[in-house]
N, C-alpha and C positions, 0 to 999 in steps of 0.2 A: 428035395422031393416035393414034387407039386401035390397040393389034397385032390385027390381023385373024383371029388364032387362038384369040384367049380370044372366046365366045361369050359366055356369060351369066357371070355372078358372083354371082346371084341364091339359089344354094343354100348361099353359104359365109355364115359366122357376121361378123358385123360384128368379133367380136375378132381371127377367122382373117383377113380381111380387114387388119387393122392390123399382125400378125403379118407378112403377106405383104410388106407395105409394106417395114416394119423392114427384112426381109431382104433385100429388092429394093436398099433403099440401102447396103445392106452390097456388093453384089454389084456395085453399081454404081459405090464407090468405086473396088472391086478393078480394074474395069474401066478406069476413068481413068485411076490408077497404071499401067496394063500399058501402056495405050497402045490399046485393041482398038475404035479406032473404030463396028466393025460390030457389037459386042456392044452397047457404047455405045446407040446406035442401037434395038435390040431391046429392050434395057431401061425405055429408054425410052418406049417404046411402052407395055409390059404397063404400066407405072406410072403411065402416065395411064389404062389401062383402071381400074387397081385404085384410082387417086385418084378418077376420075370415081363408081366405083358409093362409093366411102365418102362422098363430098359428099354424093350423091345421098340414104344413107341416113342423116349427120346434119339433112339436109335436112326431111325426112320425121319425124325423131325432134322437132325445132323445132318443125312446126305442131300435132304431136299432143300438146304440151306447151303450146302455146298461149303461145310465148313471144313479146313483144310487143316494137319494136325502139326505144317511146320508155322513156326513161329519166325516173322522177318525180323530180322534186328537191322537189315542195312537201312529200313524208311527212317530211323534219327539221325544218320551220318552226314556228315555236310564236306 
């Protein structure tokens, strides 16, 4: 479940985006250690926001790269 309060993510930079992450799991440990179920919770949330739009745009960066998901094994054969 996405947090209801992040709207878009669509203006931040895919690195701010990774950055956020970082710090989300920082915040998030802290949060287990205390015990704060309800933070817990909230964290949660925004980090599937912010993992959903990062998918999304390694997603996007995949097709415009045209990267193909077989793998050749015949280019070693002689």
């Amino acid at each position: 479940m996405e947090h209801p309060f992040i709207v878009s993510l669509s203006d931040k930079s895919l690195e701010d985006i990774q950055n956020t992450i970082s710090d989300l799991y920082g915040k998030l440990n802290y949060a287990h250690r205390s015990g704060n179920s309800a933070l817990i919770g909230q964290l949660n949330m925004v980090m599937e926001s912010y993992r959903a739009e990062y998918n999304k745009r390694m997603d996007e960066m995949i097709k415009k790269q045209n990267i193909g998901t077989k793998i050749n094994i015949e280019a070693g054969k002689k």
